[in-house]
C-alpha positions in Angstrom: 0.0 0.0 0.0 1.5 3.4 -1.1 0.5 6.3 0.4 2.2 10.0 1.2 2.3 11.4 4.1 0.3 14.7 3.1 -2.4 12.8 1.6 -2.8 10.7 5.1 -2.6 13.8 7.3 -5.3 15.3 4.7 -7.0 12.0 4.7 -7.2 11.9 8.7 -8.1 15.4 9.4 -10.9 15.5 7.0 -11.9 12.0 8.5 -12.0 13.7 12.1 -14.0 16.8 11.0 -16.6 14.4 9.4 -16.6 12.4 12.2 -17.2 15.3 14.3 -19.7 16.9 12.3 -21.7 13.8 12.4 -21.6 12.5 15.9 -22.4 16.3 17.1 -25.5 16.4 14.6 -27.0 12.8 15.3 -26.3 13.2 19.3 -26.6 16.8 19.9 -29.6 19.3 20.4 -28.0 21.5 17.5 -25.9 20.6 14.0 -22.3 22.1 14.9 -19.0 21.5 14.3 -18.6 21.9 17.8 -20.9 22.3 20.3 -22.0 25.7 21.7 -22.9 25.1 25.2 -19.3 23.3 26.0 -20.7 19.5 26.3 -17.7 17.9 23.8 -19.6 14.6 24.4 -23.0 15.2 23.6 -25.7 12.0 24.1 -24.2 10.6 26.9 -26.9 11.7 30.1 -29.6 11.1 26.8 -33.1 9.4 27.9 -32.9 8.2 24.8 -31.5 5.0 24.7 -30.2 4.5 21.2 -28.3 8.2 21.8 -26.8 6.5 24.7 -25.4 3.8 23.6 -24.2 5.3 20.2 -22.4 8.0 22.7 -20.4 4.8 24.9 -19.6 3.2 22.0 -17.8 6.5 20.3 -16.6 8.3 23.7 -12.8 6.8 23.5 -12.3 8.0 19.7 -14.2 11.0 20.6 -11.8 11.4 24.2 -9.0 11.5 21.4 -10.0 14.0 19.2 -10.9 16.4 21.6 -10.4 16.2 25.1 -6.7 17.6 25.2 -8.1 20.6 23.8 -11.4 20.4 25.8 -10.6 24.1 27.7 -11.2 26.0 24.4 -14.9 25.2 24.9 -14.7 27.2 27.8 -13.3 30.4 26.0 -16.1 33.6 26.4 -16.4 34.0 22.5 -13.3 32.5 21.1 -12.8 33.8 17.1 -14.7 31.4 14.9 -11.9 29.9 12.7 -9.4 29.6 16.4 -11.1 26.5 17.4 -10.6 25.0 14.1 -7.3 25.8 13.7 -6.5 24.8 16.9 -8.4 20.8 16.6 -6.6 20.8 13.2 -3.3 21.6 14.3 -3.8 18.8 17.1 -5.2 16.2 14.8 -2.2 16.8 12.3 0.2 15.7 15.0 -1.7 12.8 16.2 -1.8 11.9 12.0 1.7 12.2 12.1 2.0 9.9 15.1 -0.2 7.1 13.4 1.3 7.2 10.3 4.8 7.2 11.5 3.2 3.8 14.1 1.7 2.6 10.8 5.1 3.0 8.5 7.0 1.1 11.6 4.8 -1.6 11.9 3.4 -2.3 8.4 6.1 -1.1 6.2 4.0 1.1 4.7 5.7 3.2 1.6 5.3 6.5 -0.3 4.1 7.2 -3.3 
């Protein structure tokens, strides 16, 4: 499997803000990016059983992406584009990490 490294880190962080996007919109009370009101793991106190479990299943991936950066959500009224910057900037490194974990262990090469 060839891959390059900017296509992977391009690869991941669109993956993450996708991910994001979704898991925000299906489990949270409003269809954000990020959450307003600061709850970075929305669905998890649900009644609603289905939102509930979906939220258990996706809290360590979700723990990942975004609690190491969790005290931005607590920012008065941070600039629109600093939190993105900032969760892409963070997800770049961890892409880095994995594919450098991913090269070591599988032998992946570059295009």
């Amino acid at each position: 499997m060839k891959i390059s490294t900017t296509r992977f880190i391009i690869y991941f962080v669109v993956s993450a803000l996708v991910f994001q996007f979704v898991s925000n919109s299906l489990l949270g009370k409003e269809v954000r990016l990020f959450p307003m009101n600061g709850d970075i793991f929305p669905g998890a106190a649900s009644p609603i059983t289905w939102k509930s479990i979906v939220s258990t299943i996706i809290f360590p991936i979700k723990y990942i992406l975004l609690r190491p950066l969790s005290f931005l959500f607590e920012l008065q009224d941070p600039p629109p584009p600093f939190l993105l910057f900032a969760f892409v900037l963070y997800w770049t490194a961890i892409a880095f990490v994995i594919y450098y974990l991913l090269n070591k262990i599988f032998g992946l090469k570059k295009a």
